[in-house]
VEXMIGU-239387 format. One line per 5 residues: number of its first residue (from 1); their letters; for each residue x, y, z of C-alpha. Coordinates in Angstrom, 1 decimal. Example, Ala and Ser with C-alpha at 12.3 -4.5 7.8 and 13.67 -1.06 7.14 Angstrom:
BEGIN
1	as	12.3/-4.5/7.8  13.7/-1.1/7.1
! end
This chain:
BEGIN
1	xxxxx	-24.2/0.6/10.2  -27.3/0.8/7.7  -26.6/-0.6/4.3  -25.4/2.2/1.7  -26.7/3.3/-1.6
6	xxxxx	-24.4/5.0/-3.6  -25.4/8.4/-4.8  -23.2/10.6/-7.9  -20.6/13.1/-6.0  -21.2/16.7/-5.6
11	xxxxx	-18.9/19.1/-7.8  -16.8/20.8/-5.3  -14.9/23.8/-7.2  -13.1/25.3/-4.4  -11.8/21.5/-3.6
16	xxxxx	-10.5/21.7/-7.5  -8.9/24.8/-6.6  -7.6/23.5/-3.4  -6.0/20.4/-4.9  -4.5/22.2/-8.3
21	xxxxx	-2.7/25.0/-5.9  -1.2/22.3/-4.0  -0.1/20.4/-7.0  1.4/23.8/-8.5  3.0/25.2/-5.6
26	xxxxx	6.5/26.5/-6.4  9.2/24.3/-6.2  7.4/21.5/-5.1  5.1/20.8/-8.3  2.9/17.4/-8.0
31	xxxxx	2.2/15.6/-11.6  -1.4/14.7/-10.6  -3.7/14.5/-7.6  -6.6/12.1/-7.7  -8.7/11.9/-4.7
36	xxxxx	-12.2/11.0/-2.9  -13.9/11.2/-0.3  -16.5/9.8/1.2  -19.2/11.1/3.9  -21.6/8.9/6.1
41	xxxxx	-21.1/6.3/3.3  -21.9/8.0/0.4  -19.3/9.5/-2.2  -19.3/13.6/-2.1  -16.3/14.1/-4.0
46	xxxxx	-14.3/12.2/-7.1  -11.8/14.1/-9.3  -8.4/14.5/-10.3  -6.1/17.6/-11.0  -2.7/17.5/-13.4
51	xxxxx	-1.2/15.2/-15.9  -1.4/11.0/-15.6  0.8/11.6/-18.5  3.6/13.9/-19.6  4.4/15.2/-22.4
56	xxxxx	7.8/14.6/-23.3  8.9/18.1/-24.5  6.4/20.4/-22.9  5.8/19.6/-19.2  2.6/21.6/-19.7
61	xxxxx	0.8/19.4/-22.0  -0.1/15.6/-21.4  -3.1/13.2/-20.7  -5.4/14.7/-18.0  -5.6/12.6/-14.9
66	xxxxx	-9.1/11.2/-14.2  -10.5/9.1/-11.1  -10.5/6.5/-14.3  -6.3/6.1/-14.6  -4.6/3.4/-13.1
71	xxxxx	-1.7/3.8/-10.7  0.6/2.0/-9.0  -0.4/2.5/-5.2  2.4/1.0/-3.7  1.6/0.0/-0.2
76	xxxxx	-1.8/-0.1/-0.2  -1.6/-3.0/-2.3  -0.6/-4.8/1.2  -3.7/-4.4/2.2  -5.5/-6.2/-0.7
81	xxxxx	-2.8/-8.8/-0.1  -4.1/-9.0/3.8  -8.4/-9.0/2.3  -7.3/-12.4/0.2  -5.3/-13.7/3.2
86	xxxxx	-8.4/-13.3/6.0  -11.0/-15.0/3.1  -8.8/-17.8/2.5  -8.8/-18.3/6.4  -12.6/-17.7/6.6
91	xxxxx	-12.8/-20.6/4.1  -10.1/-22.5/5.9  -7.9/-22.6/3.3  -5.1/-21.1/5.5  -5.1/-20.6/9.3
96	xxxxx	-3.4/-17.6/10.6  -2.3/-18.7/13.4  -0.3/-22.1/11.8  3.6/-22.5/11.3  4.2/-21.4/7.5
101	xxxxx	6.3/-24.2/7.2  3.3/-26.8/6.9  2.3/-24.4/4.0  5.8/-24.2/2.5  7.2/-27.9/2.8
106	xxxxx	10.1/-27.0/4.5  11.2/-26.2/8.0  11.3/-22.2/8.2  12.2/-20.2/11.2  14.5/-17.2/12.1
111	xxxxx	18.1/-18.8/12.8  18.2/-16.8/15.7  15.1/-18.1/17.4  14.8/-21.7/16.0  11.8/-23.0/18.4
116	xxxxx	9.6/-19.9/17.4  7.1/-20.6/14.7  6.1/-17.7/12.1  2.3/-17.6/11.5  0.4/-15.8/8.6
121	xxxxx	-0.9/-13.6/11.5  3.1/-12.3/12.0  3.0/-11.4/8.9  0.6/-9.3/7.9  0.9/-7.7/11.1
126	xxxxx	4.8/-6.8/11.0  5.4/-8.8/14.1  7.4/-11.8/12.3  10.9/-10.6/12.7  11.6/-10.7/9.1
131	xxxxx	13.4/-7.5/7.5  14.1/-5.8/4.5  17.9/-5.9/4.6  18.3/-8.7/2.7  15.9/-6.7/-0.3
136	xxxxx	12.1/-7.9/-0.8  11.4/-8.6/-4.7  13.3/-11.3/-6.6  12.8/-12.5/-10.3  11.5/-15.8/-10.9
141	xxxxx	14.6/-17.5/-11.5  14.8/-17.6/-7.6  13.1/-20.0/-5.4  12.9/-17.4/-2.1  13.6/-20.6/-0.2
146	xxxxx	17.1/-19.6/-1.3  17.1/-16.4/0.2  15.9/-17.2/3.6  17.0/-20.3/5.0  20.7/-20.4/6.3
151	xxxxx	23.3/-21.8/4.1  21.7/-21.6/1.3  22.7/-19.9/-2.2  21.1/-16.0/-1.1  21.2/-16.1/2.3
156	xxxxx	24.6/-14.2/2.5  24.6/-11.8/5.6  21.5/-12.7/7.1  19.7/-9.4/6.8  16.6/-10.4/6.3
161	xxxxx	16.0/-11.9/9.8  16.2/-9.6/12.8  18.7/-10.4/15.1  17.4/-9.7/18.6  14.0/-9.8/18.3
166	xxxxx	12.1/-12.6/18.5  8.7/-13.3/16.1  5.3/-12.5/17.8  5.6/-9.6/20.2  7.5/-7.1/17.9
171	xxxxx	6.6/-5.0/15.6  9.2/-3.8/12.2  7.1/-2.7/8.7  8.8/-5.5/6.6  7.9/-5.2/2.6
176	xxxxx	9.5/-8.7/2.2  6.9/-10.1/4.4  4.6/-9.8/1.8  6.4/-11.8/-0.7  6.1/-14.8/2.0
181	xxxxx	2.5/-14.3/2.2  1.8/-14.1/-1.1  4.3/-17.5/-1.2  2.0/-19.5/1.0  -0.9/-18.2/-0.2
186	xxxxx	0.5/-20.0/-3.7  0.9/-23.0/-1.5  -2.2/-23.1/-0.4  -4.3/-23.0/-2.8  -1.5/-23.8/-5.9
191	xxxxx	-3.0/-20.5/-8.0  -0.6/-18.2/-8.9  -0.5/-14.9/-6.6  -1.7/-12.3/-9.4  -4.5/-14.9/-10.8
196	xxxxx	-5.6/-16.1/-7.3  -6.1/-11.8/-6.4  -8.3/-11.7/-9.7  -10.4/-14.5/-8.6  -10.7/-13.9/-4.5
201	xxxxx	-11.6/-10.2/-5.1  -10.6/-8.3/-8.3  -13.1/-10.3/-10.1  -16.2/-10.2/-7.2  -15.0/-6.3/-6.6
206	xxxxx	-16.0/-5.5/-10.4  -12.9/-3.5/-10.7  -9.9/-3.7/-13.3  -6.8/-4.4/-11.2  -3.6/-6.0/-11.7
211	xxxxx	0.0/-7.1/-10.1  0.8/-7.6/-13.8  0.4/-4.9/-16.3  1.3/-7.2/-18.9  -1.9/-8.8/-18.3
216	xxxxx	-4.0/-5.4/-19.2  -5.7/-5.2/-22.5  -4.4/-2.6/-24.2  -7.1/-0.2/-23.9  -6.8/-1.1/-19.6
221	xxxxx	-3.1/-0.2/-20.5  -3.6/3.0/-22.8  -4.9/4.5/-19.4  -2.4/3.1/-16.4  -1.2/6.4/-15.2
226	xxxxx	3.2/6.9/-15.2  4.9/7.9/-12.1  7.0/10.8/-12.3  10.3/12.4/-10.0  12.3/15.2/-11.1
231	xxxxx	15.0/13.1/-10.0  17.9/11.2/-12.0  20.5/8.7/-10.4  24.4/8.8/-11.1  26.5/6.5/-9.5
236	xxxxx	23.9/5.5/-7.2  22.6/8.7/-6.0  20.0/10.7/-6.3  20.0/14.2/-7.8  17.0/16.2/-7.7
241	xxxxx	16.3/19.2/-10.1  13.2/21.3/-9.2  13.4/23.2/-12.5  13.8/20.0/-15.2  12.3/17.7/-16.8
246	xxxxx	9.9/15.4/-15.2  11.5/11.6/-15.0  9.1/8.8/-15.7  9.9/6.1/-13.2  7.8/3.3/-13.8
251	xxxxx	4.5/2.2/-15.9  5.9/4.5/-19.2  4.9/2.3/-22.1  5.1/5.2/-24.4  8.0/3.1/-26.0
256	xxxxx	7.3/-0.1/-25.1  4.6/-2.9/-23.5  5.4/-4.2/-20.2  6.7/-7.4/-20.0  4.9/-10.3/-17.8
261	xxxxx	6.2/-10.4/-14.2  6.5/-14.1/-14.7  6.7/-16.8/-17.2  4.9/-19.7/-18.2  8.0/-21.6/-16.3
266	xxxxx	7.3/-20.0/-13.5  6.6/-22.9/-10.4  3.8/-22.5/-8.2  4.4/-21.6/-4.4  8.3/-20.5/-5.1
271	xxxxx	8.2/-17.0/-5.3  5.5/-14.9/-4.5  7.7/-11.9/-4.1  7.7/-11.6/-8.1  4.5/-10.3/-8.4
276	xxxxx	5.4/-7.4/-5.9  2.4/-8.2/-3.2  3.7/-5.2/-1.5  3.3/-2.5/-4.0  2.9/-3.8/-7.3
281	xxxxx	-0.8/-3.2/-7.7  -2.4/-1.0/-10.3  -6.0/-0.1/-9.7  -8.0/3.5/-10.7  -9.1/5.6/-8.0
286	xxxxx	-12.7/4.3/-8.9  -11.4/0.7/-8.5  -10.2/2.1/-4.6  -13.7/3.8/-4.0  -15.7/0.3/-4.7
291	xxxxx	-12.8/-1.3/-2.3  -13.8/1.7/0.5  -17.2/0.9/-0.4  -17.1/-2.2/-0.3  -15.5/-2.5/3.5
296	xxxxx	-17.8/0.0/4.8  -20.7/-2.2/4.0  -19.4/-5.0/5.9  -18.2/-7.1/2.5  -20.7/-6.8/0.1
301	xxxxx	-21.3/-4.3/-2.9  -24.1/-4.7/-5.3  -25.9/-7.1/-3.5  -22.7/-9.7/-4.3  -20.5/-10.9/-1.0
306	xxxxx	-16.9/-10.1/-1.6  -15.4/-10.8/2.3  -17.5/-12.4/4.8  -18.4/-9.6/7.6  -16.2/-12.0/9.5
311	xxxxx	-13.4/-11.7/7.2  -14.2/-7.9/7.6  -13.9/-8.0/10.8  -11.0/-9.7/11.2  -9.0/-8.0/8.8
316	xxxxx	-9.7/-4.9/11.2  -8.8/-6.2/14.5  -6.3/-4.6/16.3  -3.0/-6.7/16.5  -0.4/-4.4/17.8
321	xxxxx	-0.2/-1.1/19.5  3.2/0.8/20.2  3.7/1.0/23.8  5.4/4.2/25.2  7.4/1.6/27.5
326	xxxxx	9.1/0.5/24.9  12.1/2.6/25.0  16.0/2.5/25.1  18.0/4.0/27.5  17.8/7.9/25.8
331	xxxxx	14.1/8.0/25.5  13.7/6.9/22.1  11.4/4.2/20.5  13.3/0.7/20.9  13.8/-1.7/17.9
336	xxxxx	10.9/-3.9/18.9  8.2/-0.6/18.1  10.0/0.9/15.0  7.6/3.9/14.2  8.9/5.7/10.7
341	xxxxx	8.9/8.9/12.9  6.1/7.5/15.2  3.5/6.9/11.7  3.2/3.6/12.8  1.3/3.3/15.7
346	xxxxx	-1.1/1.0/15.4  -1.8/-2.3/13.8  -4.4/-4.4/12.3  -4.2/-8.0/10.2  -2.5/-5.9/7.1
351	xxxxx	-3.9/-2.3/7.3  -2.9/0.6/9.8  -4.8/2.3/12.3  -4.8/5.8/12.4  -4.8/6.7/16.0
356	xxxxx	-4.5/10.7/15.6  -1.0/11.3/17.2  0.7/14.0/16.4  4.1/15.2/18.4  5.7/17.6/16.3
361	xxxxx	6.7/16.9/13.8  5.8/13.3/14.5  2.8/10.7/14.5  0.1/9.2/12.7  -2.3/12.6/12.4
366	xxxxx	-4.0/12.4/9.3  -5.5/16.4/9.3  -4.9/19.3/10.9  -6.3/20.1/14.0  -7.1/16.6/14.3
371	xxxxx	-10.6/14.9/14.7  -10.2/11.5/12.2  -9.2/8.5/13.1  -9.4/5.5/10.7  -8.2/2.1/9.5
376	xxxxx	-6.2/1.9/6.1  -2.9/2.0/4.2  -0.5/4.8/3.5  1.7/4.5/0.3  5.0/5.8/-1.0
381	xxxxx	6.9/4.4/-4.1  8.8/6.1/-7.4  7.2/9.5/-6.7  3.4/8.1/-5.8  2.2/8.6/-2.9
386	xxxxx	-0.9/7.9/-1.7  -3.3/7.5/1.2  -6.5/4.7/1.8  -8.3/5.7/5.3  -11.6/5.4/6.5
391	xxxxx	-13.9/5.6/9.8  -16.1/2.7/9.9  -18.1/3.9/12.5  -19.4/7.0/10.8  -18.8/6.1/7.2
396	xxxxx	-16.2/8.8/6.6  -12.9/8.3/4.2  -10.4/9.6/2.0  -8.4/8.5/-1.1  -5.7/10.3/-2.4
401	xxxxx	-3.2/9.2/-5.3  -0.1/11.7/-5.9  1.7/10.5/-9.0  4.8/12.3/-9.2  6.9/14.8/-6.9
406	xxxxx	8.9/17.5/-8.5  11.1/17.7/-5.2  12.7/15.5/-2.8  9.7/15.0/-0.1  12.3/14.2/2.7
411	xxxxx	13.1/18.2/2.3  9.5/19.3/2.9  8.6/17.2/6.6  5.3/17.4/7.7  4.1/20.0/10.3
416	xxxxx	1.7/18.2/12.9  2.4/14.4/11.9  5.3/12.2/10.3  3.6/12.5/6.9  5.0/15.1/4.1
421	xxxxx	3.9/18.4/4.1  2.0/18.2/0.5  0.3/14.8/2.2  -1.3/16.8/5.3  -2.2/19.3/2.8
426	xxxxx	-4.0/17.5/0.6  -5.9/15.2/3.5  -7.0/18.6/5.5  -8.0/20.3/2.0  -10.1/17.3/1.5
431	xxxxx	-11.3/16.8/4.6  -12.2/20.3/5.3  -14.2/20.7/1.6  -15.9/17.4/2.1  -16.5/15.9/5.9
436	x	-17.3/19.1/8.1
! end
């Protein structure tokens, strides 16, 4: 692929139109769309429809949502996680492919399997046997050595190792995998997690990003974006209302500034997970199209190396693939190949790879009617949702950032892929305006 110039997008007003219908369709009202796209390497589309912020007593007025705002992307901040990860590696600072424990100082393996080493490679892939059960973010008062290895003062249950399935050969998306990760990564190089992501690539990217808010300058904070449900929670559940208010979630510093995810006493190489390396990054849509740009051109932007092309190339390489014989005894998907409705079908060293499946109501299709296949990150936190996937070979991607949902997206399934229906909307109305 030829290097890339960038050149301004082209307005595209029935896109607008496109976008702004889908955020105002009836009973399923979006607080903001910001999106991109990008076409044989060059930016054709940038622009945002609806409110980043709401107006407390008038849902119809707010602050406009620009490609400018920051949101909280959820998920795709893995895969910023997994660019720092394959540097550190090309610099031999870490090695993928070594037991965590000579990173951590301790001996860690799941009790269930005690002569299987994890690697950073598990990791990122979702092939480590580690799980969620046991929950994935902890405040800085715990040393996550505390949650993980047997007997000690959080292990409780056990939930957060899987039971019958052994590291290496299995794949289970694991959030709290990311918190280890970002734990070694400490270790390795003794910078703390959000610092070390401004140095390694915020910093050489050019963009403002953060895993700590309360880092921003206030003007950087004046525009993070909140996220929105028209949801509340009583007694522990949820309770939508279509017709009411709109419920700031998180990042509403209306009231007040947002306090610093960790303290001065915070020890090095404890507790990654408090930073929230798998979601807790704020970056603009802008800040994402330098990132897409940036990758397409093999690791560099402005003339400036960010990743190695190795590092690139590595980040990309296929690590797992869901096999079809993996099956219980009725047909379905086995443990070992969980597929959040077959979306997960493929995997790199921290992003997905969009294979273009679709069964159903089921599958990793990313338009309809099919035709793009990709590498990238899907998202889905506090009422964002958001999407990061690109063709490397022809230059082609999307970006888009949904900050809010006015109904509960498990009632509106996706027709042709796993995905909500407002998600397939919005990736074929972009697609269709801007890469055909």
């Amino acid at each position: 692929m030829s290097r890339m110039k960038r050149t301004p997008p082209r307005p595209l007003p029935e896109l607008d139109a496109a976008l702004l219908s889908i955020s105002q369709s009836p009973g399923r009202e979006l607080s903001s769309i910001a999106a991109l796209a990008m076409r044989g390497g060059q930016i054709v589309y940038e622009n945002a429809v609806g409110f980043a912020r709401i107006d407390a007593n008038d849902a119809r007025r707010g602050i406009e949502a620009t490609p400018d705002f920051l949101y909280r992307i959820a998920s795709i901040s893995k895969m910023f996680v997994a660019m720092v990860a394959v540097k550190l590696a090309d610099q031999a600072v870490l090695d993928l492919d070594r037991d965590i424990s000579d990173y951590l100082g301790y001996p860690l393996r799941n009790p269930h399997f005690p002569t299987s080493p994890i690697s950073l490679r598990m990791l990122l892939s979702h092939t480590s046997s580690l799980r969620d059960g046991g929950g994935y973010n902890f405040p800085e008062t715990v040393a996550l050595r505390d949650v993980w290895l047997p007997g000690s003062a959080r292990f409780g249950k056990g939930e957060m190792w899987a039971k019958n399935r052994a590291p290496g050969p299995y794949f289970n998306y694991c959030n709290f995998a990311f918190g280890m990760i970002a734990t070694v990564m400490e270790c390795a190089t003794r910078v703390r997690f959000d610092r070390l992501m401004e140095r390694e690539l915020f910093a050489p990217l050019g963009v403002t990003a953060t895993f700590d808010p309360a880092s921003l300058a206030s003007a950087e904070l004046a525009r993070v974006a909140t996220l929105y449900r028209k949801r509340t929670e009583v007694n522990g559940r949820e309770r939508w209302d279509t017709s009411g208010p709109w419920v700031p979630q998180v990042d509403d510093y209306t009231r007040a500034a947002p306090k610093p995810r960790a303290t001065d006493a915070y020890v090095v190489g404890t507790n990654g997970s408090v930073f929230g390396p798998q979601g807790g990054l704020r970056i603009s849509l802008r800040g994402l199209r330098r990132t897409m740009t940036m990758l397409m051109n093999r690791g560099q932007i402005d003339g400036r190396i960010v990743l190695s092309e190795r590092a690139v190339s590595t980040l990309f390489t296929e690590q797992w693939r869901y096999s079809r014989a993996a099956l219980d005894g009725k047909g379905n998907r086995a443990e070992d190949d969980e597929g959040e409705g077959g979306l997960f079908n493929a995997w790199a060293l921290g992003p997905q790879i969009f294979l273009d499946i679709s069964e159903g109501r089921r599958g990793d299709r990313l338009v309809e009617g099919g035709g793009f296949k990709g590498v990238g990150h899907l998202g889905n936190a506090y009422g964002l949702t958001s999407a990061f996937a690109f063709d490397p070979s022809r230059g082609n991607g999307i970006i888009f950032l949904v900050g809010g949902t006015a109904s509960d997206p498990e009632l509106n399934k996706g027709r042709f892929s796993a995905m909500y229906r407002y998600e397939e909307e919005i990736l074929t109305a972009i697609y269709r305006a801007a890469l055909v």
